[in-house]
C-alpha positions in Angstrom: 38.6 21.9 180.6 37.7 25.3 180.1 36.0 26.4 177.2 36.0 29.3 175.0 32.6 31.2 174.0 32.8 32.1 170.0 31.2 34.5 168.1 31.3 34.0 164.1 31.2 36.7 162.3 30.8 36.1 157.9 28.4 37.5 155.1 28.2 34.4 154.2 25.8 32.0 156.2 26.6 28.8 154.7 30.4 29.4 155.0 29.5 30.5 158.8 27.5 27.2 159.6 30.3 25.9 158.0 32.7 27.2 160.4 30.6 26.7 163.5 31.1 22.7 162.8 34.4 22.5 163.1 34.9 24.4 165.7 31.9 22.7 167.6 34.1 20.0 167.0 37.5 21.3 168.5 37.5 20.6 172.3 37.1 24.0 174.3 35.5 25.6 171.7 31.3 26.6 172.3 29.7 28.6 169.7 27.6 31.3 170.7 26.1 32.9 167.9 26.6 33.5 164.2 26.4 36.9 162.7 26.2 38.0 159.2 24.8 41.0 159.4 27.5 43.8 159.9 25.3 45.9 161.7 24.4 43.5 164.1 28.3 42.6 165.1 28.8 45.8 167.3 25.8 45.1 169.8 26.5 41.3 169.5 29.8 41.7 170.7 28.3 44.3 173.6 25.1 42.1 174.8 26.9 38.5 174.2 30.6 39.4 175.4 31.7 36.4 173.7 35.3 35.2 174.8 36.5 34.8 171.3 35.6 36.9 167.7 36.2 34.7 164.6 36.0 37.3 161.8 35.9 36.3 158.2 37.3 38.5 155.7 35.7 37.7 153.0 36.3 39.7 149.5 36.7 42.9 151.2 39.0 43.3 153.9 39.7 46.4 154.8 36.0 46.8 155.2 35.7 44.2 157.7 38.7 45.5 159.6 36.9 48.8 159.6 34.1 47.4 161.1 35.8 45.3 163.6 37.7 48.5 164.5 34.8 50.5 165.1 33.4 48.3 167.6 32.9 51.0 170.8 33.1 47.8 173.5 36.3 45.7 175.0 36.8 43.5 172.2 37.2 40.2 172.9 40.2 37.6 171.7 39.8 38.2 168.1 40.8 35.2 165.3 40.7 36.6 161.6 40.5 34.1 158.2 41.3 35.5 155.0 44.3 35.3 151.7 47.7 35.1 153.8 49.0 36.3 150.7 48.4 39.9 151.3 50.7 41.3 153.9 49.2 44.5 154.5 45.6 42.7 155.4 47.9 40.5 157.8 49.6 43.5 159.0 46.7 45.3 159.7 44.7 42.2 161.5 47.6 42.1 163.7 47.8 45.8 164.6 44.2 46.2 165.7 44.9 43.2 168.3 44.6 39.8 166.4 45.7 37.0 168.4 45.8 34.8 164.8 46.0 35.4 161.2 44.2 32.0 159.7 44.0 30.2 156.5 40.8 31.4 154.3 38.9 28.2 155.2 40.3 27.2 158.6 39.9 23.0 159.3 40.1 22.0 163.1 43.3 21.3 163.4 44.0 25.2 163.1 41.2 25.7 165.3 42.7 23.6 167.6 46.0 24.9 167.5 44.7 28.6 168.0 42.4 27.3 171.1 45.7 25.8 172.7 47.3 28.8 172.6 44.5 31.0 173.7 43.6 29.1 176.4 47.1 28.9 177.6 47.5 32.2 177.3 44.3 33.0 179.6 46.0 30.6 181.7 49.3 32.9 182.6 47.2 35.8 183.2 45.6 35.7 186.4 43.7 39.1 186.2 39.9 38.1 185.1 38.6 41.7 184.4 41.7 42.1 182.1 41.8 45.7 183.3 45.7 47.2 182.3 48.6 47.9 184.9 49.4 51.7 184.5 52.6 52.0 185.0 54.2 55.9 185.8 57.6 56.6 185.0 59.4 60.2 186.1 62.8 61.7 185.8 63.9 62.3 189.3 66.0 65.3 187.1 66.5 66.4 183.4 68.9 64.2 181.6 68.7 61.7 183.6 67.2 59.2 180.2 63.3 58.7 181.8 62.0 59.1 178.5 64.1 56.2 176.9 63.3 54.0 180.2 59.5 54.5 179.9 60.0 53.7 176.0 62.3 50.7 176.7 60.0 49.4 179.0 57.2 49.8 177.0 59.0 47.8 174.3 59.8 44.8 176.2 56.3 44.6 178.4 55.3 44.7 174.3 57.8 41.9 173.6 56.8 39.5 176.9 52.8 39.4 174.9 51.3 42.0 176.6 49.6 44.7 174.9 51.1 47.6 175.6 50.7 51.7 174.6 52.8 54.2 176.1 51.4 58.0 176.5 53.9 61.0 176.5 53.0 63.2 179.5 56.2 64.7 179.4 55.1 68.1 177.9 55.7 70.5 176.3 59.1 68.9 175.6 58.2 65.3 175.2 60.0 62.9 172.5 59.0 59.6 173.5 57.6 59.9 169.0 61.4 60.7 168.7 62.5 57.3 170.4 60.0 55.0 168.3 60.9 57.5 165.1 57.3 58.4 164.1 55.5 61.6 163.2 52.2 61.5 164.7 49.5 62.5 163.4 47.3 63.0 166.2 48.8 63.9 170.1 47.5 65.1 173.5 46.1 68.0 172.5 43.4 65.7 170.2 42.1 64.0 173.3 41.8 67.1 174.9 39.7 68.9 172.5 37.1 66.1 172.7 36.9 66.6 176.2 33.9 64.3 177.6 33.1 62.9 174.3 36.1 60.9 173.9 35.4 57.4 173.4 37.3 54.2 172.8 36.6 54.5 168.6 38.2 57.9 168.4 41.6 56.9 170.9 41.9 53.7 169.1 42.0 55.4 165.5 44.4 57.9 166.8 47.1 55.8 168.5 50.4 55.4 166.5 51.6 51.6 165.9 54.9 51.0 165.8 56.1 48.3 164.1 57.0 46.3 167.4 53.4 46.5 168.3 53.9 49.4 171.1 51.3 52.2 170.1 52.0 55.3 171.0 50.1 58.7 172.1 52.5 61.1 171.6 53.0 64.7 173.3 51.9 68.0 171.7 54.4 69.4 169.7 53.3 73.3 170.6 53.5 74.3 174.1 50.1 76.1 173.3 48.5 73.3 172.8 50.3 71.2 175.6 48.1 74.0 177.8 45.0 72.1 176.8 45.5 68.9 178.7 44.1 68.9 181.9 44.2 66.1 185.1 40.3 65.2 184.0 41.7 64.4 180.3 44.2 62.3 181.9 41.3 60.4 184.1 39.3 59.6 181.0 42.0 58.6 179.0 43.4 55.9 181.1 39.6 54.8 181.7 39.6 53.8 178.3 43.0 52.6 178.2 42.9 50.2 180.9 39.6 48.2 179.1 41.6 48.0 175.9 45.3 47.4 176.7 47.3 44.9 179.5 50.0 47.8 180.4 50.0 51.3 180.2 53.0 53.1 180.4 53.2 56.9 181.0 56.0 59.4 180.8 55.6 61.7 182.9 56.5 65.0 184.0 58.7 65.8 187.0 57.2 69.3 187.1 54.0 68.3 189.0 51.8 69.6 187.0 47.6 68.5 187.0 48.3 66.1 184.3 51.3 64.7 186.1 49.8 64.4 189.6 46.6 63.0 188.4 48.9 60.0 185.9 51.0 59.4 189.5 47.3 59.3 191.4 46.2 57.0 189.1 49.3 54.8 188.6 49.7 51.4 189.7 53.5 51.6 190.1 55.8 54.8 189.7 59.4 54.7 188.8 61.5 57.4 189.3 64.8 57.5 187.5 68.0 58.5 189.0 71.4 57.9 188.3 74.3 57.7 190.7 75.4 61.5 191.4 74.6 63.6 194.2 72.4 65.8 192.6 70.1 64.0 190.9 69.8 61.4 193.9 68.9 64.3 196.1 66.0 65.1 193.5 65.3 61.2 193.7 64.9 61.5 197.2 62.7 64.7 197.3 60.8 63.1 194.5 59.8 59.8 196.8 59.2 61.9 200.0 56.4 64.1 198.4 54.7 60.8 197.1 55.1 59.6 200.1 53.2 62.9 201.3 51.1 62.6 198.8 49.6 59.5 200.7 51.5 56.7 197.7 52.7 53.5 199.5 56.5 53.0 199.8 55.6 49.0 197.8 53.9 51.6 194.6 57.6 53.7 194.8 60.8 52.3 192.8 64.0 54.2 192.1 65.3 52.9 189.0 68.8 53.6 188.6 69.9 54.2 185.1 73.2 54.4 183.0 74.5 52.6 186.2 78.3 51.7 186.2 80.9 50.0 188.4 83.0 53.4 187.7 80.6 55.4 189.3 82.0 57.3 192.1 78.8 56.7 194.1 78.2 53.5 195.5 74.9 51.4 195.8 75.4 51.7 199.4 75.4 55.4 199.3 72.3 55.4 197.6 70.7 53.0 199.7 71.9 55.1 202.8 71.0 58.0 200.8 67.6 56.9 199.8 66.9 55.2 202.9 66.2 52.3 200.6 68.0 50.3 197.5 67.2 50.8 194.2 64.8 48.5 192.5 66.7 48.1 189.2 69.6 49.1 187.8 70.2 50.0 184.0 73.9 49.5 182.6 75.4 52.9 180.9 75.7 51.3 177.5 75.7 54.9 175.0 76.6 52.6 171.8 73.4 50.7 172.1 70.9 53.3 173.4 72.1 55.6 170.5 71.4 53.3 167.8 68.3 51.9 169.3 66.9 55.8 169.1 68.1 56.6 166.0 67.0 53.6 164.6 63.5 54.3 165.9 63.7 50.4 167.2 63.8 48.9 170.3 66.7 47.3 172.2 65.2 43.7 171.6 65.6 44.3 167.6 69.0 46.4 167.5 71.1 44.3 170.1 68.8 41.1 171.5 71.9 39.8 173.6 72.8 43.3 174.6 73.3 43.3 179.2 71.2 46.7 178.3 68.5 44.4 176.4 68.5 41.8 178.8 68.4 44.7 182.0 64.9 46.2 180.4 63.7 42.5 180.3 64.1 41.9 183.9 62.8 45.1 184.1 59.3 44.3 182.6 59.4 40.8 185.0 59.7 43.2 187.7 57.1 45.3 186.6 54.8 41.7 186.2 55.9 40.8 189.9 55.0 44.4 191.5 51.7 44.3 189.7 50.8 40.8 190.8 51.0 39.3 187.3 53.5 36.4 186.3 54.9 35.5 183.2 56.3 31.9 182.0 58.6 31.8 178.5 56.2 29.2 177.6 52.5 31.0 177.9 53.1 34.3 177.0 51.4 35.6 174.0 53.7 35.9 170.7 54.7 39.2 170.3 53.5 41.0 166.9 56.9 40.1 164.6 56.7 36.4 166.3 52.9 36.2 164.9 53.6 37.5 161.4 57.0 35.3 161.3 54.5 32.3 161.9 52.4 33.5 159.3 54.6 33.4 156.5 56.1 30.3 157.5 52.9 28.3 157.1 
């Protein structure tokens, strides 16, 4: 059986030995090291690279989250203890990557359970450096609703367990904010002005958390300050990015500009969004051919068809003859539903689950899982962030 390799983390050293028996006692469990010394936890984590951080809260909190937080190294699957009466602690725990929210004084069984899940969860994911697909998603033309398939997308990759940001590269007109109804405090233009010093502290204290667990980077808000970001900002950011998260989507500019080229350069898949008109499929296909210049493989390339509809005058065939290939998904036009997904700042999966829209951007992110070599089973994938909180209050 495989076993997990824990670090405790509590002020408290008798609680902490305390802790280290019964989870000595849970099968695939091994203890590592204790650590009650705060300032000690940040190069533990870094020398040790334990598979597993239990964290106990103790009397203050927000102190230890702050800590936990600050830690400049990939954290590692991170189990928290403390009241599970105060929602914003949970909340919180939960936001900064918590697989599990436990009892004050956990007993093995809840050790055991939260093993179970972890290891099954390590089980579905077959990549062992745990380095993030970045996924690229372009307009092949204005209008054509990239925006709201990169933040859909986002969403239900989210929903399927993995952790998931999306970064608005669509500047300077970018509202992927808009679509998850936020006003962010930090954008593009932040990362930017800390040029080589940007670390993983900084971008993980910036990022925007929506409340289906998507964080967000959003786009500058001032096209003087969209001017900022260059391709190297984009290089270092999705360093960072890919150590800390499982997908990365980007929205990204059909204007070709450095930041653009260097997110489709660096992209493990691109999507480029059409709909069925001659126009914008002629901009599809002009859009493929220069990546296709550009030295991308046809397998990385996938015209995603959206607001698709049996009315449409063109035909799947025509685009395929068109193309010179079919389209890799198709979207259903469904205005109702879009309109009050955006304008409830919520994704698809909360405003209509049962939805042929919903259920399209689901198969979408298996797609996604399939083109990236991953897979994904209903009954291994890590709870999404509601699912974890709902289990939570039910205890």
């Amino acid at each position: 059986m495989t076993e997990l390799r824990f670090a405790i983390f509590s002020e408290l050293k008798e609680f902490a030995d305390e802790i280290r028996n019964r989870l000595t006692a849970v099968p695939g469990a091994q203890v590592m090291v204790i650590v009650d010394d705060p300032e000690d936890l940040h190069e533990i984590i870094k020398s040790e690279a334990p598979d597993v951080l239990y964290a106990d809260l103790g009397h203050a909190p927000h102190v230890i989250l702050d800590l936990i937080e600050s830690i400049d190294a990939p954290l590692p699957d991170l189990l928290v203890s403390g009241c599970q009466d105060d929602s914003q602690v949970i909340l919180r725990s939960m936001q900064i990557g918590a697989r599990e929210f436990l009892p004050q004084a956990p007993n093995e069984d809840d050790f055991k359970r939260a093993i179970d899940r972890l290891l099954r969860g390590r089980e579905a994911d077959p990549r062992p450096d745990k380095t993030a697909s970045v996924i690229s998603v372009m307009g092949a033309k204005g209008g054509v609703g990239a925006t709201c398939v990169a933040s859909q997308l986002a969403a239900s990759l989210q929903e399927k367990g993995g952790r998931t940001v999306i970064v608005d590269l669509n500047f300077p007109l970018g509202d992927v904010a808009l679509h998850f109804d936020i006003e962010p405090s930090y954008t593009l233009a932040d990362i930017a002005r800390e040029g080589e010093s940007l670390d993983g502290t900084y971008l993980r204290s910036i990022l925007q958390v929506h409340q289906s667990g998507v964080q967000i980077l959003a786009a500058p808000p001032r096209i003087e300050d969209s001017e900022l970001i260059q391709g190297e900002h984009v290089t270092r950011l999705l360093e960072i990015l890919r150590g800390q998260f499982d997908f990365v989507v980007l929205d990204v500019s059909r204007n070709w500009n450095d930041a653009s080229v260097r997110a489709l350069d660096l992209a493990d898949q691109i999507l480029v969004v059409t709909s069925l008109d001659v126009p914008t499929l002629h901009h599809a296909r002009k859009h493929m051919e220069l990546l296709r210049r550009l030295g991308h493989p046809t397998e990385k390339i996938h015209a995603v068809v959206n607001r698709h509809s049996a009315a449409d005058s063109v035909t799947d065939k025509d685009l395929t003859r068109f193309l010179g290939r079919p389209s890799s998904a198709a979207i259903p036009n469904d205005y109702a539903n879009t309109v009050e997904s955006v304008n409830q700042g919520k994704p698809l999966g909360e405003v209509a689950p049962r939805a042929a829209l919903t259920e399209a951007f689901r198969n979408l992110a298996e797609q996604v899982h399939v083109w990236c070599g991953l897979t994904t089973s209903p009954d291994t994938r890590a709870p999404k962030l509601t699912d974890r909180l709902r289990r939570i209050f039910e205890k």
